[in-house]
C-alpha positions as CSV (number, residue, x, y, z in Angstrom):
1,X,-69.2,-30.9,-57.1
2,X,-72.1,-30.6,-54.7
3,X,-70.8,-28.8,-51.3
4,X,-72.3,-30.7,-48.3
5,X,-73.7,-28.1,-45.3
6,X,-71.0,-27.4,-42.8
7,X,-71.6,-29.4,-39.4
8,X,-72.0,-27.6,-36.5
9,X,-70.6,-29.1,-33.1
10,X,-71.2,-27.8,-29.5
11,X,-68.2,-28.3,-28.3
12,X,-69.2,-26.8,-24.4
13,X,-72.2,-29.5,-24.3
14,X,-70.1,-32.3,-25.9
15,X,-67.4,-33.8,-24.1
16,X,-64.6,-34.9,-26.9
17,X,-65.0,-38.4,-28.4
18,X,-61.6,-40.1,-27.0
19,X,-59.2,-41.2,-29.5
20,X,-55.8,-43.3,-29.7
21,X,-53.1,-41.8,-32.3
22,X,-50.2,-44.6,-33.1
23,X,-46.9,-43.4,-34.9
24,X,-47.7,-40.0,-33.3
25,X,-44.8,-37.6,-34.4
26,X,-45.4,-34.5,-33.0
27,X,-49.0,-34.5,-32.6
28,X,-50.1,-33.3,-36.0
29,X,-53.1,-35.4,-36.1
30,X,-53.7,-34.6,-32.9
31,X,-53.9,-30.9,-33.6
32,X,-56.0,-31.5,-36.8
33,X,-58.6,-33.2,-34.7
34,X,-59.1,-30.2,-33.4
35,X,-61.4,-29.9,-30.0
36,X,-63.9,-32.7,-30.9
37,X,-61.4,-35.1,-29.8
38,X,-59.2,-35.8,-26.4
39,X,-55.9,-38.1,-27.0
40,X,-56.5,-41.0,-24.7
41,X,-53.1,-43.0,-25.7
42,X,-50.1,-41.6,-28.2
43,X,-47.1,-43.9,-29.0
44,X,-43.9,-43.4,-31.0
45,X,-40.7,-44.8,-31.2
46,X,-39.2,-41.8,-32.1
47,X,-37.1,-40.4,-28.7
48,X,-37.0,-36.8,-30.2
49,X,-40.2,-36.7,-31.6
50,X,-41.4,-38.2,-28.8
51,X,-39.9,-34.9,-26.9
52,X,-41.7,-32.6,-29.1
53,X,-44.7,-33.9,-28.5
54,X,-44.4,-33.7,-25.3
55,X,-43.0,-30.1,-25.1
56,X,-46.6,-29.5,-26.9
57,X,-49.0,-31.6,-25.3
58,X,-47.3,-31.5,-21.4
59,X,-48.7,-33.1,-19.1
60,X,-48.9,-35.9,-21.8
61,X,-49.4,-39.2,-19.4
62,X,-51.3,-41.1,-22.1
63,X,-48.2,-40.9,-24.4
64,X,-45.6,-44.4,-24.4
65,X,-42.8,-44.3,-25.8
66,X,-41.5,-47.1,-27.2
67,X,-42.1,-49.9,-30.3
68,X,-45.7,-50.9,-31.1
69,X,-45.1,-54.1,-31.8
70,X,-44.9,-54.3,-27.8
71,X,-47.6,-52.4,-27.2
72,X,-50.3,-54.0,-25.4
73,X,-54.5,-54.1,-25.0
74,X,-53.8,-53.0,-21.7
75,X,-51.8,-50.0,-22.0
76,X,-55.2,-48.7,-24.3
77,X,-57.6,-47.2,-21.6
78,X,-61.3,-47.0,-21.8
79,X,-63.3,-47.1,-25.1
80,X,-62.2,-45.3,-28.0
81,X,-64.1,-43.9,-31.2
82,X,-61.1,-43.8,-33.4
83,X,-57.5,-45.3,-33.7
84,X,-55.2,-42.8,-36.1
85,X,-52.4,-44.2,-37.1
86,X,-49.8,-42.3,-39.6
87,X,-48.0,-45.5,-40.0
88,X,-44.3,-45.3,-41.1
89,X,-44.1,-44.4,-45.5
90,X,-40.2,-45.8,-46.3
91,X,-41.3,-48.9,-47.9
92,X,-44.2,-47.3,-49.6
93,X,-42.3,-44.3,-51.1
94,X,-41.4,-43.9,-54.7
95,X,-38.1,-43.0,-53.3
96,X,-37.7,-46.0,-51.4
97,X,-36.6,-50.0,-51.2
98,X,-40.2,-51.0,-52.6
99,X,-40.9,-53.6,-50.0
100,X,-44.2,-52.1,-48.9
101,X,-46.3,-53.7,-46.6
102,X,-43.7,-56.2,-46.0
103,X,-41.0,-54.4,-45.1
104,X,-39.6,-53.4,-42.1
105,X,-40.6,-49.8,-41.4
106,X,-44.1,-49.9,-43.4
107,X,-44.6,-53.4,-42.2
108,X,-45.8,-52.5,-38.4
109,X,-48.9,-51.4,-39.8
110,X,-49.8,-54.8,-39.1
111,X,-48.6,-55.1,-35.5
112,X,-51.1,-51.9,-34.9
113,X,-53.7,-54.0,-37.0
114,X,-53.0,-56.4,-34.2
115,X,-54.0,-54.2,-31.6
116,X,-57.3,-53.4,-33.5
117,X,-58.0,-57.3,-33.8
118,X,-57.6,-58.1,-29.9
119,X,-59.6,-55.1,-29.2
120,X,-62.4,-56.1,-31.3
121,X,-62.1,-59.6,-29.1
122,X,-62.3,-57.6,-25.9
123,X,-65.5,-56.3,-27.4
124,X,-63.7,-52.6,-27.4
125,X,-62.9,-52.0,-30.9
126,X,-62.7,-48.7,-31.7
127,X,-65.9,-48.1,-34.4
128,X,-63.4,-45.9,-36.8
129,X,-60.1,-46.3,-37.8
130,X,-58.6,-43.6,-39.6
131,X,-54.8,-44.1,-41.6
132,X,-52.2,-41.9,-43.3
133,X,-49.7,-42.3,-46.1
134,X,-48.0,-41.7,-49.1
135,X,-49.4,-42.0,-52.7
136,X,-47.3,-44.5,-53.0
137,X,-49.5,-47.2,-51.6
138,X,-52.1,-47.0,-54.3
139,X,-49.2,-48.5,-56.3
140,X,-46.8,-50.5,-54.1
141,X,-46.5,-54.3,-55.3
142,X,-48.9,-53.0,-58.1
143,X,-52.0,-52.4,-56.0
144,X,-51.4,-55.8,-53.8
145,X,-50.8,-54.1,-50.5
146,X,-53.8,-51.9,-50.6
147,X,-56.0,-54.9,-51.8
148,X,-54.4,-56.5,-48.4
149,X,-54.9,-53.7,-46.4
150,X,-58.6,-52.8,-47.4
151,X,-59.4,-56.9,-46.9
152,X,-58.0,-57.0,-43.9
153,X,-60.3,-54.1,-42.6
154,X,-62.9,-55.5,-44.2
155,X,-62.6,-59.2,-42.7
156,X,-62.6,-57.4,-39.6
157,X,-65.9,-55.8,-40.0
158,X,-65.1,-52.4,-41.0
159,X,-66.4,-50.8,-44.3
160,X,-63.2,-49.0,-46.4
161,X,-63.1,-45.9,-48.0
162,X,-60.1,-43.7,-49.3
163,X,-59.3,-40.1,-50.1
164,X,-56.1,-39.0,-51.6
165,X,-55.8,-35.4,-50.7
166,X,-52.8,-33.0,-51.6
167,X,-51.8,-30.7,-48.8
168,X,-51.3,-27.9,-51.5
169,X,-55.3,-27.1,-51.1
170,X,-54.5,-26.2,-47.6
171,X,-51.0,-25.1,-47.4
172,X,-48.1,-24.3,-49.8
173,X,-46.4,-27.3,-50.0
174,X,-47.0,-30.1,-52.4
175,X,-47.8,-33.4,-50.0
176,X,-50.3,-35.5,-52.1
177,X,-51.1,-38.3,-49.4
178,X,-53.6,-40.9,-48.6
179,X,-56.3,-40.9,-45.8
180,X,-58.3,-44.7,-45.3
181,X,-61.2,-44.3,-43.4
182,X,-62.8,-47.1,-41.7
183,X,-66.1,-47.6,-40.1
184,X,-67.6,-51.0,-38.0
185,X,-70.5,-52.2,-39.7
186,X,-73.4,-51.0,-37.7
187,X,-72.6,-47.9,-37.8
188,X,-75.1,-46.1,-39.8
189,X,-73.6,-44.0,-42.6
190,X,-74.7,-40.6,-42.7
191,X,-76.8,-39.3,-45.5
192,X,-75.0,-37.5,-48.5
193,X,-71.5,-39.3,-47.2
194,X,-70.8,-41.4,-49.8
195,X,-71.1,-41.5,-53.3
196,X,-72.6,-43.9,-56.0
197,X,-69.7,-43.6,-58.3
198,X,-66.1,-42.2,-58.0
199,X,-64.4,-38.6,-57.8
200,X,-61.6,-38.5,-59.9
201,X,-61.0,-34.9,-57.8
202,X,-60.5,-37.6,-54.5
203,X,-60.1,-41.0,-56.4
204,X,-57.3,-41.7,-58.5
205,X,-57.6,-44.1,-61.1
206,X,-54.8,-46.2,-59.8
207,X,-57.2,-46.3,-56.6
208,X,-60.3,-47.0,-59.0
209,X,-57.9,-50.1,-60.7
210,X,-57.7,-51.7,-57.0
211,X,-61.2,-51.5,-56.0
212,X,-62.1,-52.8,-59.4
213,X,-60.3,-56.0,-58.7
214,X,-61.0,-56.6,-55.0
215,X,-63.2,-59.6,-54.1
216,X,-66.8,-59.6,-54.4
217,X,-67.5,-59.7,-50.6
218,X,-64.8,-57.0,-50.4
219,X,-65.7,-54.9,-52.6
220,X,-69.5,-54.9,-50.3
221,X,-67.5,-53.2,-48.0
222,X,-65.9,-50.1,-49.8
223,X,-67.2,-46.7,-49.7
224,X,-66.3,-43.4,-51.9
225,X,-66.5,-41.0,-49.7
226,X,-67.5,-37.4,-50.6
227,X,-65.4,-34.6,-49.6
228,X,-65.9,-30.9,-50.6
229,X,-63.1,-28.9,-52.2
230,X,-62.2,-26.2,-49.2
231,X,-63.6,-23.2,-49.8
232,X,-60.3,-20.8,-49.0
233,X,-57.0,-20.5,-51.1
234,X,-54.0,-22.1,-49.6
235,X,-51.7,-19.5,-48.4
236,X,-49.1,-18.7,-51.2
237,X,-45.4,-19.4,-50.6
238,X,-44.0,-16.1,-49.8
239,X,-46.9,-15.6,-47.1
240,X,-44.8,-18.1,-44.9
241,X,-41.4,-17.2,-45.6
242,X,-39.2,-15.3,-43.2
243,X,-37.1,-12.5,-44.6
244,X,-35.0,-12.5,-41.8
245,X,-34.6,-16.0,-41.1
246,X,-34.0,-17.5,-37.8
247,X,-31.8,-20.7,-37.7
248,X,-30.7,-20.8,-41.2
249,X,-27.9,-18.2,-42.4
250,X,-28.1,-17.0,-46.5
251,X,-25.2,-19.1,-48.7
252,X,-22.6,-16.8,-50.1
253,X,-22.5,-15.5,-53.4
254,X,-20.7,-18.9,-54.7
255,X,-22.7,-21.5,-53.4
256,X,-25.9,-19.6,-55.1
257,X,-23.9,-19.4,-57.9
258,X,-23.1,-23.0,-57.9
259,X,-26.8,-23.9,-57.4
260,X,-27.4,-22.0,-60.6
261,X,-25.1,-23.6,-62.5
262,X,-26.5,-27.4,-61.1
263,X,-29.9,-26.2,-63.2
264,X,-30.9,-27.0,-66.6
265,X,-31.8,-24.1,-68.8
266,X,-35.1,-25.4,-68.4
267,X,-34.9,-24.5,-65.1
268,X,-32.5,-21.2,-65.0
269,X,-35.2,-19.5,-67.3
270,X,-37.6,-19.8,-64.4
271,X,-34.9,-17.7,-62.4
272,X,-34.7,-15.3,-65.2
273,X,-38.7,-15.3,-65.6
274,X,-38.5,-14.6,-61.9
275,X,-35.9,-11.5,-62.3
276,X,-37.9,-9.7,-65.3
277,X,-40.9,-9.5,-63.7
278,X,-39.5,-6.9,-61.0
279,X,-41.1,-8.2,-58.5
280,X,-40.0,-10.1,-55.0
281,X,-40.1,-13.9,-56.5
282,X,-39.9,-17.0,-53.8
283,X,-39.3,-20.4,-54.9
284,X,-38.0,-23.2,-53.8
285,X,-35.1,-25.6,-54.8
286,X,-34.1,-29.6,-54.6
287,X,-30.9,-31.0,-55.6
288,X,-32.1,-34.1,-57.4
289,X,-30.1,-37.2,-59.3
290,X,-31.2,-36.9,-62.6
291,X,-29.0,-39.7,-64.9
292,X,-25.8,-39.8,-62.3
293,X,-25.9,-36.0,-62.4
294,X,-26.9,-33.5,-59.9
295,X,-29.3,-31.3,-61.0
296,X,-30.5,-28.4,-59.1
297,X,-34.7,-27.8,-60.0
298,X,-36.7,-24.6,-59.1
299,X,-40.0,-23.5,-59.0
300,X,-41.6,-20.8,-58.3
301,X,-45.5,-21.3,-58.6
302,X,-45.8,-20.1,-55.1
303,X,-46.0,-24.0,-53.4
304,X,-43.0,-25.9,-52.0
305,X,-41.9,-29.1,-52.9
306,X,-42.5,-31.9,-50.8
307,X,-40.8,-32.0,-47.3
308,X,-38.8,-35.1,-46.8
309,X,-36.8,-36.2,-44.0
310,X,-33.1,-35.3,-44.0
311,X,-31.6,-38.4,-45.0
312,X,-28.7,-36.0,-46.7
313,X,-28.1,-32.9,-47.9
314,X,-30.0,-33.1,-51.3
315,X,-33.2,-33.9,-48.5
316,X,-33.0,-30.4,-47.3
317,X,-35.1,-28.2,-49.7
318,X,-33.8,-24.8,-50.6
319,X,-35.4,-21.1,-50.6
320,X,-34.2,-19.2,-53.5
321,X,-35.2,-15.2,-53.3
322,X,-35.4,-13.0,-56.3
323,X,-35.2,-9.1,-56.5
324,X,-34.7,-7.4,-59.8
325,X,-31.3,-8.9,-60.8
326,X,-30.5,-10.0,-57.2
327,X,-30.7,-13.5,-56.6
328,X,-29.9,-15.2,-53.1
329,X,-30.5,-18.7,-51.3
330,X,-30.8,-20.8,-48.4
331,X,-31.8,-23.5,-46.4
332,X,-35.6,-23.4,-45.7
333,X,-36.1,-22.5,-41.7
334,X,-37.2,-24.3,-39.3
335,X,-40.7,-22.4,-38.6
336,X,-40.6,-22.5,-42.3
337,X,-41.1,-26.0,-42.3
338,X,-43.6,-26.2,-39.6
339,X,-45.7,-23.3,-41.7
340,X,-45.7,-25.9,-44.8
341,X,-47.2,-28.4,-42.3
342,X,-49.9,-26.0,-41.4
343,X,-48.8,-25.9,-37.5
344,X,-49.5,-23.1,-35.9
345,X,-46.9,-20.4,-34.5
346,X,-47.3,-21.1,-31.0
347,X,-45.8,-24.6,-31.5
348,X,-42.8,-25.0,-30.0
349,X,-40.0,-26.8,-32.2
350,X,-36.8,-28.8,-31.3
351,X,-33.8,-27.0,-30.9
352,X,-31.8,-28.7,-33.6
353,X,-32.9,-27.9,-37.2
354,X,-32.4,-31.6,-38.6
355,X,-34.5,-32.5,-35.5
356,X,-37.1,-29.9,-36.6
357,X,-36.5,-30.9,-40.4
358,X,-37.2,-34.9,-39.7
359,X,-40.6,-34.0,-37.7
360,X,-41.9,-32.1,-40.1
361,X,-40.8,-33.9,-43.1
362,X,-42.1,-37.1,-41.1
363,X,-45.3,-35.0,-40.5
364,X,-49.1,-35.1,-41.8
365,X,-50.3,-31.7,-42.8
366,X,-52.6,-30.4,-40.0
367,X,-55.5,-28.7,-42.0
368,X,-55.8,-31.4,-44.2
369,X,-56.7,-33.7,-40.9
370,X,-59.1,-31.0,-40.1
371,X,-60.9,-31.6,-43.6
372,X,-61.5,-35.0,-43.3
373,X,-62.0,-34.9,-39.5
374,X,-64.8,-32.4,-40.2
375,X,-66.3,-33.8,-43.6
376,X,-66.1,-37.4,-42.3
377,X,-64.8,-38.4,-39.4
378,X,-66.7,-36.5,-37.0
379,X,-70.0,-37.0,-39.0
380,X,-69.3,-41.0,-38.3
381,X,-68.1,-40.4,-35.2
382,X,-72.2,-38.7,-33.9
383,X,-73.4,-41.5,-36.0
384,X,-71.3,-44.1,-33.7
385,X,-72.6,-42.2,-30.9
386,X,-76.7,-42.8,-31.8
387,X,-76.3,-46.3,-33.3
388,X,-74.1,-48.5,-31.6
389,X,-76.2,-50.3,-29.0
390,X,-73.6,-50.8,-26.0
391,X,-73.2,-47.0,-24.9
392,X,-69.7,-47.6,-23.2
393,X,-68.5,-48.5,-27.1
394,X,-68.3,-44.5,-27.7
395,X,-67.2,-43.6,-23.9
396,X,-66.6,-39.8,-24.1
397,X,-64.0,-38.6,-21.8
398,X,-64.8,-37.6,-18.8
399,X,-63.2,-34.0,-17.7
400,X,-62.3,-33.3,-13.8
């Protein structure tokens, strides 16, 4: 696959484009942005992620706290370039009530839609819109509610395209999710950003099955963007983990010894892979329901499973640590967690490890934003910037 050049940006003669960043956790898009960009409005709904965000981001007037379906035009200052919205995944999840679009959690993706459409009225809409989710969209109601979601764009004047992008190329966690990027018509596409055809490397074929059945005048509208593979190996699993772990204590020799005995012998000749090799193994552990029984599954491939929120114990994923014939386990830490996510060390966690655990299993992974912000996003945005006629459509944020 062709690698496009790398895109400079003066960032001291540029003032940041101004974005607004709905379902905003704690800021992980925002961080993935990266310096380009300057946060003109965050919601959440979330008081304790709404706290961490703030611990990060202090003095953070332009966040709200409270629903979006009562947000208003009004609270949305000045002229944005993007709106980024990680919308809420429980309906969309393979793990969960299958409702998708139409359910409760998933479902205020269209009060935020809302926004975008009155914005559009008050001749302010933002010329990209940029959205985050689980695989599991590509699929919910077979297809139906990204067919929905990509026409609604598109009756609104944007042009759709969609990258699914595993957070395992950046970090070592598994976190395949979705990123829809939007652009107003009239923007002019930069050259070498899309291709003819798609990549199956960024493409899925259950993504390929929609497009192929979206409406004619839709389908005018959709774009394959191109994306280059990063360059760098993600860091490997035992780069991130603490030997010494802070929040967290080691489980005694019988709980370990119970884990082992949840496994299949599928999975305890991984273990004893892992203690013949002589060397200091990491992996990691879920408790799963696998036909009414609870199964214990390891791996040890150097990438975590996927962080989830901790709706229960079998949520919390599990470091297992081999040495020679030693074998001992734990819960993952918290700065564990926020490694997997790509945060950086300086970020400053809540004091309560399920607090930490649902921020970060609620999260999108930072240097995966930073990839499509840098490869797209910001490519459209300087395209915004030259060809939209009204210049207060890409008002930059003024500093001082």
């Amino acid at each position: 696959m062709a690698i496009q050049p790398e895109i400079t940006l003066d960032l001291d003669a540029l003032k940041p484009f101004g974005f607004y960043e709905f379902f905003a956790g704690g800021g992980m898009a925002r961080l993935g942005l990266g310096a380009a960009w300057s946060c003109l409005f965050a919601n959440d709904f979330d008081a304790k992620k709404v706290a961490a965000y703030t611990a990060n981001f202090a003095p953070a007037d332009e966040l709200h706290h409270g629903d979006v379906t009562k947000v208003t035009t009004e609270q949305l200052p000045k002229h944005a370039t993007l709106a980024w919205a990680s919308f809420p995944c429980q309906d969309l999840s393979l793990a969960g009530n299958g409702k998708g679009l139409a359910g409760e959690r998933s479902g205020v993706f269209w009060a935020f839609f809302k926004l975008m459409q009155q914005l559009k009225k008050e001749d302010r809409r933002p010329p990209i819109i940029a959205l985050e989710n689980v695989s599991g969209l590509l699929t919910s109601h077979n297809g139906q509610d990204l067919t929905s979601l990509i026409g609604a764009l598109s009756d609104e004047g944007y042009r759709v395209g969609l990258v699914a992008v595993d957070g395992a190329l950046f970090v070592a966690q598994s976190r395949p999710r979705v990123f829809v990027v939007a652009v107003a018509r009239g923007v002019a596409i930069p050259k070498g950003l899309v291709a003819k055809v798609p990549n199956p490397v960024w493409h899925p074929q259950s993504l390929q099955d929609v497009v192929d059945a979206l409406s004619p005048e839709v389908r005018r509208n959709w774009l394959w963007w191109k994306l280059p593979l990063p360059k760098t190996e993600a860091p490997h699993l035992i780069d991130i983990i603490e030997r010494e772990p802070k929040g967290v204590q080691w489980h005694t020799s019988q709980e370990t010894k119970k884990l082992l005995s949840m496994m299949t012998p599928g999975n305890l000749a991984k273990v004893e892979d892992a203690k013949k090799s002589g060397l200091f193994q990491v992996g990691t552990v879920y408790r799963r329901t696998r036909n009414n029984v609870q199964r214990a599954e390891v791996r040890f491939d150097g990438v975590s499973g996927c962080l989830r929120t901790p709706s229960g114990g079998s949520s919390r994923q599990i470091v297992m640590i081999v040495e020679g014939n030693k074998v001992r386990s734990r819960l993952i830490s918290p700065r564990e967690t926020a490694r997997l996510m790509g945060l950086p060390e300086s970020y400053v966690l809540p004091e309560r490890y399920n607090d930490t655990y649902h921020l970060t299993g609620d999260g999108v992974v930072v240097p995966a934003v930073a990839w499509i912000e840098k490869n797209i996003i910001r490519l459209l945005a300087l395209s915004a910037q030259k060809t939209i006629k009204k210049p207060q459509a890409i008002e930059e944020v003024a500093h001082g």
